[in-house]
N, C-alpha and C positions, 0 to 999 in steps of 0.2 A: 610608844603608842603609834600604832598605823595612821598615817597619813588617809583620811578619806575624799569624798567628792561630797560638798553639801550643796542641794539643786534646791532654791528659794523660789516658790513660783508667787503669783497672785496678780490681782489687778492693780490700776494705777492707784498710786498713795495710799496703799495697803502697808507702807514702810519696811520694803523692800530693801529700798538703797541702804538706808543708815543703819536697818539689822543688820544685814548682809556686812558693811561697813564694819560693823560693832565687833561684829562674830569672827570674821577672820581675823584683825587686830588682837582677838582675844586666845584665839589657838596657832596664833604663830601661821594663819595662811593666805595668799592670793586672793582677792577680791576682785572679779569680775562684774563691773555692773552690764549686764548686757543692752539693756534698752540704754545707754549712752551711746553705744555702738551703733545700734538703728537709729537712735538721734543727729546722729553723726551723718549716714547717709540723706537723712531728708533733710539736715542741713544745706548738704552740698544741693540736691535736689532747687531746694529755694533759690539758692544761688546762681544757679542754672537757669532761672525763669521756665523750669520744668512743673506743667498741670502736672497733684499728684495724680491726676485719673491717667496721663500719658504710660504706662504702664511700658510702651516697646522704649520709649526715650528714655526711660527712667533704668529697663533693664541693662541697656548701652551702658549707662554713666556707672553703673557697676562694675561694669567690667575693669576701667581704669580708675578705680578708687583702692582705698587704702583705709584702713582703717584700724588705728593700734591702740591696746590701755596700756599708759605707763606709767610706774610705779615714779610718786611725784619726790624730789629728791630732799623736800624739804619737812618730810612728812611721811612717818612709818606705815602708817594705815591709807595715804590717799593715792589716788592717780589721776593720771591730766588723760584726755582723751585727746588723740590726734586725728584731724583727720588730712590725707594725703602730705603728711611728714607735718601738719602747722597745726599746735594747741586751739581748741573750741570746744575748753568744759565749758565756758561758760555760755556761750553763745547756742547751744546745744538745749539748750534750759528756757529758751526766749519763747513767747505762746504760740509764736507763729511755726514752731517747730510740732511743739505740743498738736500743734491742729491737724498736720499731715503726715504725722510719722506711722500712725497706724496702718495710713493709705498705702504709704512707703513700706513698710513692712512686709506687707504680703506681696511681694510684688516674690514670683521665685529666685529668681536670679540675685536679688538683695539677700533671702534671706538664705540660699547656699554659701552665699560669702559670710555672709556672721559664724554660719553652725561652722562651717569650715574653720577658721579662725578660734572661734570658741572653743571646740576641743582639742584643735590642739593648744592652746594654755591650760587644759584641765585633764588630759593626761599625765599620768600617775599619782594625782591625787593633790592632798593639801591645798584645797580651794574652794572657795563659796561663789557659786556662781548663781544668781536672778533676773527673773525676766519673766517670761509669761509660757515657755515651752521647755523650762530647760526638763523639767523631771519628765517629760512626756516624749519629748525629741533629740534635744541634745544630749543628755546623759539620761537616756531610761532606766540604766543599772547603780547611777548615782547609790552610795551606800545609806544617804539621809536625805530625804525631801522634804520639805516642808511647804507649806500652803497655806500665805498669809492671808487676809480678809479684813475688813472694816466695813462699818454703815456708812451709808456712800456721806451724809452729811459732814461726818467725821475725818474723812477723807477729801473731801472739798476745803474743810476746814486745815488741814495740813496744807492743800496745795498752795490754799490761799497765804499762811505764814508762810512760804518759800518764798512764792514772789514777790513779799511784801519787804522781804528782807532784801531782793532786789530793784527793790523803788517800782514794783509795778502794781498795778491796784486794779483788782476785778471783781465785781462784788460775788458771793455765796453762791448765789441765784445760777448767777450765770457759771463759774463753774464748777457746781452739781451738774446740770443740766449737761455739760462738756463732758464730765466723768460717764453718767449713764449713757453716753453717745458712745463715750471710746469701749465702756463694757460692753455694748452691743457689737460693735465690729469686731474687738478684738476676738468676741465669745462663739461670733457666729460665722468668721470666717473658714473657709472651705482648708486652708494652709496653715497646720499647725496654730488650732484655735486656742483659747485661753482655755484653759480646764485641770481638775485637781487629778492627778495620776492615782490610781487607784492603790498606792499604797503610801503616798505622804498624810504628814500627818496636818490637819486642819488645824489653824490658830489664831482667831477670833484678837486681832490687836486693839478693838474703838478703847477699849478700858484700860489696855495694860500700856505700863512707863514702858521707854524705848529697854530700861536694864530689865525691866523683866520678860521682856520678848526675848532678848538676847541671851538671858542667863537661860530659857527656857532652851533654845537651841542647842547653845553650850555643851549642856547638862547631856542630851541625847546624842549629840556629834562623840560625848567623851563616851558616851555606853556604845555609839557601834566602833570606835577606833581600839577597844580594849584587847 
């Protein structure tokens, strides 16, 4: 069966990562989460005592970063994110990251370095790569796209069980309210904004178990790899 490119788009805590996760583990391929990779950079950003509005200081710190997925050695389906040769999955995940990474993101120079990077790991195929541009910018020829979705409640409600698993505790309220902030920038920005590619397919996750979003992909990756 042909090895294809599956491009996962949507908004935040649409359950990107862990389909994505799910899918490749399930067809034998590469899992790129890309938004760990822009997490990665507004990590270092933080570190820096760089405002994310500094936009020329922030394009610099670009230029000498680094940023790699690597397949984790303990763990068929996982990977550790590096950033300039030193693991920070976790730390990549903390709210403070969350708060300016979008800012970070659109910066050009950041986000040349990802696409750059990004394809080439997704060159000749065999990979599920998500994030919020990949079927629109980074693989527009991608063979499957998909375009997750959830009610933002729903989706506050996942962020909230993440962090909670990481002993951190933010109520509902506040982030919902963080979600429909990041929807707005990420949707209205001028640089490769959030938006569904005019030929993936839309899929409505608030209802469905994580296996049946995944077996849903599955199902369609096997029909274009045939």
């Amino acid at each position: 069966m042909k090895k294809i490119i599956i491009a996962i788009d949507g908004p935040a805590a649409s359950g990107k990562s862990t389909t994505a996760k799910l899918v490749a583990a399930k067809l034998g391929y590469l899992h790129i989460d890309t938004g760990a990779m822009y997490r990665a950079m507004a990590l270092k950003v933080l570190r820096a005592d760089i405002l994310p509005t500094d936009t020329h200081a922030i394009s610099e710190l670009a230029k000498s970063t680094t940023v790699r997925l690597v397949k984790n050695g303990t763990s068929g389906t996982g990977i550790n994110v590096e950033l300039d040769g030193v693991e920070v999955s976790d730390d990549i995940r903390l709210p403070e990251v969350t708060g300016i990474v979008s800012a970070v993101s659109i910066v050009p120079e950041v986000r040349a370095l990802m696409v750059k990077e990004q394809r080439a790991m997704g060159n000749g195929g065999g990979i599920v790569l998500e994030g919020r541009d990949i079927g629109t910018v980074v693989f527009p020829d991608a063979e499957l796209k998909i375009y997750l979705k959830a009610e933002t409640r729903e989706r506050a409600r996942r962020r909230q069980r993440e962090l909670e698993e990481k002993s951190i505790s933010i109520s509902l309220d506040e982030l919902e309210k963080e979600i429909v902030e990041r929807d707005t920038i990420d949707s209205g920005r001028a640089l490769s904004p959030l938006r569904k590619a005019a030929d993936a397919i839309e899929l409505d996750t608030t209802k469905l178990t994580i296996d049946e979003q995944v077996d849903f992909i599955v199902k369609r990756a096997s029909e274009r790899g045939e």
